[in-house]
C-alpha positions as CSV (number, residue, x, y, z in Angstrom):
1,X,51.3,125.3,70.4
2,X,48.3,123.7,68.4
3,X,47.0,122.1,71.6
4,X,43.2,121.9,72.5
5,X,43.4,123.8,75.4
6,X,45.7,126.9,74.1
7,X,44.2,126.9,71.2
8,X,40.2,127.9,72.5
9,X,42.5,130.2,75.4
10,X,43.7,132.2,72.6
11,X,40.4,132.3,71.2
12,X,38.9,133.4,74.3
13,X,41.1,136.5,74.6
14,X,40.8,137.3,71.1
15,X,37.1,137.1,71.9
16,X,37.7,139.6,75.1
17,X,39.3,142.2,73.3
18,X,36.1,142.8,71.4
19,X,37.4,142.1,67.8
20,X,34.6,139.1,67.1
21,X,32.9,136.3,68.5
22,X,32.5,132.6,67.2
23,X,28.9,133.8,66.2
24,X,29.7,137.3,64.6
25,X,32.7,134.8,63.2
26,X,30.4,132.1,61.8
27,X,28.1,135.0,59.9
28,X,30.8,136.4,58.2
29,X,32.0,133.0,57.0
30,X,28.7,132.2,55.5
31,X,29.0,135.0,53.6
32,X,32.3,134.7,52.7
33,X,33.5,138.0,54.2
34,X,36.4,135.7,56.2
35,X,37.7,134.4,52.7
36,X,38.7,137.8,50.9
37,X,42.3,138.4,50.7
38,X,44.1,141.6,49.5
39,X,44.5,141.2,45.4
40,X,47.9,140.9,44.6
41,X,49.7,143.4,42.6
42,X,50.6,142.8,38.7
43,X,49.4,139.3,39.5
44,X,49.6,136.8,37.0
45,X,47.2,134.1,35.1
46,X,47.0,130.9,36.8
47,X,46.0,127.5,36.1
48,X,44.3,125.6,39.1
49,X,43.8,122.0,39.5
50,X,42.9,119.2,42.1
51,X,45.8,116.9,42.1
52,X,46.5,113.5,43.8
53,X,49.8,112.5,44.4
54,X,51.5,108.9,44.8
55,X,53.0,108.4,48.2
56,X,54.2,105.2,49.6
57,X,51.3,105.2,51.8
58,X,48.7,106.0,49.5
59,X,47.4,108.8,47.4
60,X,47.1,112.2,48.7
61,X,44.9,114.5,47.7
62,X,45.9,118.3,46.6
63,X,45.4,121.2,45.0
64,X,48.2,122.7,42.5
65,X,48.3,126.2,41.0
66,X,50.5,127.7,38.9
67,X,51.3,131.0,36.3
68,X,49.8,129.6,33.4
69,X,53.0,130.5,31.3
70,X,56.2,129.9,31.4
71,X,58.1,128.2,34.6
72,X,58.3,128.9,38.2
73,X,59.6,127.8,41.4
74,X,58.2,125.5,43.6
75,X,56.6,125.7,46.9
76,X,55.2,122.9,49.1
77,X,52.2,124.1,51.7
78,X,51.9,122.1,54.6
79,X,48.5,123.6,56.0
80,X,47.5,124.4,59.9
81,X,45.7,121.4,61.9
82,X,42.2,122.0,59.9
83,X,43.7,120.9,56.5
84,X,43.4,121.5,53.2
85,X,40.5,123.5,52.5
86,X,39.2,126.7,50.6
87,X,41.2,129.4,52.4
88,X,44.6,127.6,51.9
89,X,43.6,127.1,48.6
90,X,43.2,130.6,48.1
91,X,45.8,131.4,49.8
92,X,47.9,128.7,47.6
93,X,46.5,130.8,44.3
94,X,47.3,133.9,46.0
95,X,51.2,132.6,45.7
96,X,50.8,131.8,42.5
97,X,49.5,134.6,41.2
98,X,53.4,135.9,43.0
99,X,54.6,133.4,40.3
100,X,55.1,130.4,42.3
101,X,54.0,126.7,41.3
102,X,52.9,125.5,44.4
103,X,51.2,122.8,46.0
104,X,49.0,122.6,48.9
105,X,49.0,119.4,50.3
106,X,46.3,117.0,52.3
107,X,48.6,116.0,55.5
108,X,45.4,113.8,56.9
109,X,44.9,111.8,53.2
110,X,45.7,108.9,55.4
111,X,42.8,108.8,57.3
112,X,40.5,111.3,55.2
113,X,40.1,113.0,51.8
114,X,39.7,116.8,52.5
115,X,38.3,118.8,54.1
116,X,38.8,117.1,57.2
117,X,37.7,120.3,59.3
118,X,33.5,120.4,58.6
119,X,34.1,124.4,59.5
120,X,37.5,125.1,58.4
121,X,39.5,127.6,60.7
122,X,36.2,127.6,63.0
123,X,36.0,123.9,63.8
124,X,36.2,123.2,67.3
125,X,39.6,121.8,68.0
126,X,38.9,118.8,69.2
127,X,37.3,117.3,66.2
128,X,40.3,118.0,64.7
129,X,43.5,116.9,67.1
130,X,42.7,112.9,66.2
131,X,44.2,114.3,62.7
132,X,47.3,115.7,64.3
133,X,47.8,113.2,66.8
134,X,48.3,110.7,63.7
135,X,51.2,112.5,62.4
136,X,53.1,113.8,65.6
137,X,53.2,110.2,66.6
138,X,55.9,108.9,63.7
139,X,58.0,111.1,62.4
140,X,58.8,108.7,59.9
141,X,55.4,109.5,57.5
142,X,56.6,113.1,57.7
143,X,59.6,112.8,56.0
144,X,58.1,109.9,53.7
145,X,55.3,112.4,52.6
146,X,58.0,115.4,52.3
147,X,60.4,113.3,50.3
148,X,57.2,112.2,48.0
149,X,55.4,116.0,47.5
150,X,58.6,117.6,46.6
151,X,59.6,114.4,44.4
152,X,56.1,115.2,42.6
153,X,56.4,118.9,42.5
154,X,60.2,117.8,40.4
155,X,58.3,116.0,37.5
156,X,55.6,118.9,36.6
157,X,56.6,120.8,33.8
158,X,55.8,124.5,35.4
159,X,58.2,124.0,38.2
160,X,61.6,125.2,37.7
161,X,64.0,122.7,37.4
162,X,67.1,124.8,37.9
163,X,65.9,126.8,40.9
164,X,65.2,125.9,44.8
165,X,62.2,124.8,45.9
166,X,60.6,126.8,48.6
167,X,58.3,124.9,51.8
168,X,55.8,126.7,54.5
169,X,53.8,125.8,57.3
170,X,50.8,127.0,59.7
171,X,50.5,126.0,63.2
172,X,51.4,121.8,62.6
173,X,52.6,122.4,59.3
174,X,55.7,124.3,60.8
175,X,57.4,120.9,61.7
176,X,56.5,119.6,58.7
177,X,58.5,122.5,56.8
178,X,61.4,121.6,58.8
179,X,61.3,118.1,58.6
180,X,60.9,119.0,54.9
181,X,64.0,121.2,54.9
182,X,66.3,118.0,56.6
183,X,64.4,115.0,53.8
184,X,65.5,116.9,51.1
185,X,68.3,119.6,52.4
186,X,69.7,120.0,48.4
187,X,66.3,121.0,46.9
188,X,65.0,123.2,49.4
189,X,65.8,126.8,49.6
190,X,63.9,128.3,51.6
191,X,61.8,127.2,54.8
192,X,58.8,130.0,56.3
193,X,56.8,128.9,59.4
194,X,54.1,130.9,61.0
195,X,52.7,130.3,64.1
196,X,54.7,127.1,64.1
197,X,53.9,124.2,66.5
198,X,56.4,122.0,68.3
199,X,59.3,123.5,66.4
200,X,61.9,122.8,69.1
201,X,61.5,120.0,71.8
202,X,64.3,117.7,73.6
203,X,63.9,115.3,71.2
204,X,67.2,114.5,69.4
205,X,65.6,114.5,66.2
206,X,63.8,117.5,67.1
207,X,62.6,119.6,63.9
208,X,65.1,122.7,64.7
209,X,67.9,120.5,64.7
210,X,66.5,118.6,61.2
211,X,66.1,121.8,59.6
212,X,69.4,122.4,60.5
213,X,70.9,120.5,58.2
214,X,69.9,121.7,55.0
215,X,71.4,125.1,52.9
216,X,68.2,126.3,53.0
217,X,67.0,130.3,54.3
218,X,64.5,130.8,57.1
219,X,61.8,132.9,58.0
220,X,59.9,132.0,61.8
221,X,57.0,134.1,62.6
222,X,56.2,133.3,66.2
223,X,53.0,134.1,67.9
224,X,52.8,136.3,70.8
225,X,50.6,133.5,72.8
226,X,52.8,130.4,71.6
227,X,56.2,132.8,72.7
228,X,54.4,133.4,75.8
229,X,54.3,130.1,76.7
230,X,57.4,128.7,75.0
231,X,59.2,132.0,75.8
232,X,63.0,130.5,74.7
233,X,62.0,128.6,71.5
234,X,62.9,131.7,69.6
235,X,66.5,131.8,71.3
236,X,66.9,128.4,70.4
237,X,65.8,129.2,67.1
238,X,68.4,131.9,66.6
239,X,71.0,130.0,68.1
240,X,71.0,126.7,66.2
241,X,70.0,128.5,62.6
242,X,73.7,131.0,63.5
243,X,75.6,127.5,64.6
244,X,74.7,126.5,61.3
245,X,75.5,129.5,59.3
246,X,72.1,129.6,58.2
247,X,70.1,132.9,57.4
248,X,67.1,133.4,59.4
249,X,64.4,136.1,60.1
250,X,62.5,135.1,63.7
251,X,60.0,137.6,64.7
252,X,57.2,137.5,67.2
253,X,53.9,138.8,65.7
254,X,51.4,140.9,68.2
255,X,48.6,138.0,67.7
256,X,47.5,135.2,68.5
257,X,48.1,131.2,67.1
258,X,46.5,130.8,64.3
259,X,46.5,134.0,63.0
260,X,47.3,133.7,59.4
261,X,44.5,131.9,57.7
262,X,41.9,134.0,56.7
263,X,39.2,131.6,58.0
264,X,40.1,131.4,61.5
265,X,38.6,133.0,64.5
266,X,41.7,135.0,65.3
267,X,42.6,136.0,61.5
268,X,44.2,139.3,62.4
269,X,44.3,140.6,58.4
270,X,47.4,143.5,59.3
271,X,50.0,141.3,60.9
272,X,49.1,138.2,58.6
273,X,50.2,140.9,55.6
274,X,53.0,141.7,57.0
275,X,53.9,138.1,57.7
276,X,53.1,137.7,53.7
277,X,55.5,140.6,52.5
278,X,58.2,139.0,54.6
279,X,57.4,135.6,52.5
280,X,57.5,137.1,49.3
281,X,60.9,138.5,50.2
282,X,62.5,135.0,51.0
283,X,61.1,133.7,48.7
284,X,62.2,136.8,46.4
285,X,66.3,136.0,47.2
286,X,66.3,132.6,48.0
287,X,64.3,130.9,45.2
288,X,65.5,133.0,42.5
């Protein structure tokens, strides 16, 4: 869970084992050593832009990339509790370059253009959980905002009319796929979370049981420290997706929340490529 006080525990014994520090962390942002990912194989030419995008609350601020040629299927990015910023956007390219169309989305546009994290992945968490908090508290602006991106993503000419349209999340963004996945269960195709907060609670319209109701295909990659403390989320997980006749892959990764984005201070490069391959192969059957 993205919460202030798991959140700087996992840091802490990420710290402990010896892999880095918030200093050694904070040098080898500033010179960009955090930000390289792995090239991607026979990747393709993209076009990049900054984008804003009409929702009924307002404008949100984004960033859209594309193959340059031809068309592609969508995807929709719902980014981890720092927002929108330059490792999700390379991360976003780094999918396109797969030959996706995707969009990376501001989730705080509300209250603040991005960034809205002043360090990205190594801004304290509580300069950042007033941005949460604002969409946790009404589910409502979820599925507005998800009904709106993938409404958007529908009118560019690079996406692919006639295939699915793909959705992940990081750490918040994980209930925001799902919610995605239920707002529009005949366009999406596939749903990936990783390190997914507040997937399943009590809550009738929990996220788990939203997601539920769309056709789409699923891939959960749980963290070791959020399984540890929500140990039966992934049995849950397993049991609703089956109940629904819904293909899923739920895994829990050996690290820590967080550990995807390569700008946060328990980035843990192997098992945030292996969570990658897994994308590219739902993405590879379920969006073709």
């Amino acid at each position: 869970m993205c919460d202030q006080d798991n959140f700087e525990k996992d840091r802490q014994e990420y710290e402990a084992r010896g892999l880095v520090t918030r200093k050694q962390f904070g040098m080898m942002l500033g010179a960009g050593v955090a930000m390289l990912l792995p090239r991607v194989a026979n990747a393709v030419a993209v076009t990049e832009a900054e984008v804003n995008v009409k929702t009924p609350d307002g404008t949100a601020d984004c960033y859209f990339v594309h193959p340059s040629a031809g068309t592609a299927a969508g995807v929709l990015v719902w980014p981890d509790i720092f927002g929108l910023r330059p490792a999700f956007r390379q991360m976003g390219k780094r999918l396109a370059e797969s030959g996706y169309a995707v969009l990376v989305v501001n989730p705080f546009y509300r209250m603040k253009k991005a960034p809205t994290a002043e360090e990205g992945g190594a801004t304290p968490i509580q300069q950042v959980m007033p941005f949460m908090q604002s969409l946790t508290k009404d589910e409502a602006v979820q599925i507005t905002d998800a009904k709106a991106f993938v409404g958007w993503l529908d009118q560019q000419p690079p996406v692919a009319k006639n295939r699915k349209i793909g959705t992940q999340g990081y750490c918040m963004g994980g209930f925001e796929a799902f919610r995605t996945a239920g707002a529009v269960p005949d366009r999406i195709g596939a749903v990936a979370t990783f390190h997914g907060a507040a997937l399943v609670t009590k809550m009738p319209n929990s996220p788990h049981l939203e997601a539920a109701k769309s056709h789409a295909q699923f891939l959960c990659a749980i963290a070791e420290s959020d399984d540890k403390n929500s140990p039966n989320d992934k049995n849950v997980l397993k049991e609703t997706f089956a109940k629904a006749n819904l293909q899923a892959e739920i895994e829990v990764y050996p690290a820590m929340h967080g550990w995807c984005p390569p700008d946060t201070t328990v980035y843990n490069m192997e098992q945030a490529e292996r969570a990658w391959s897994r994308l590219l192969v739902l993405y590879g059957k379920a969006l073709a």
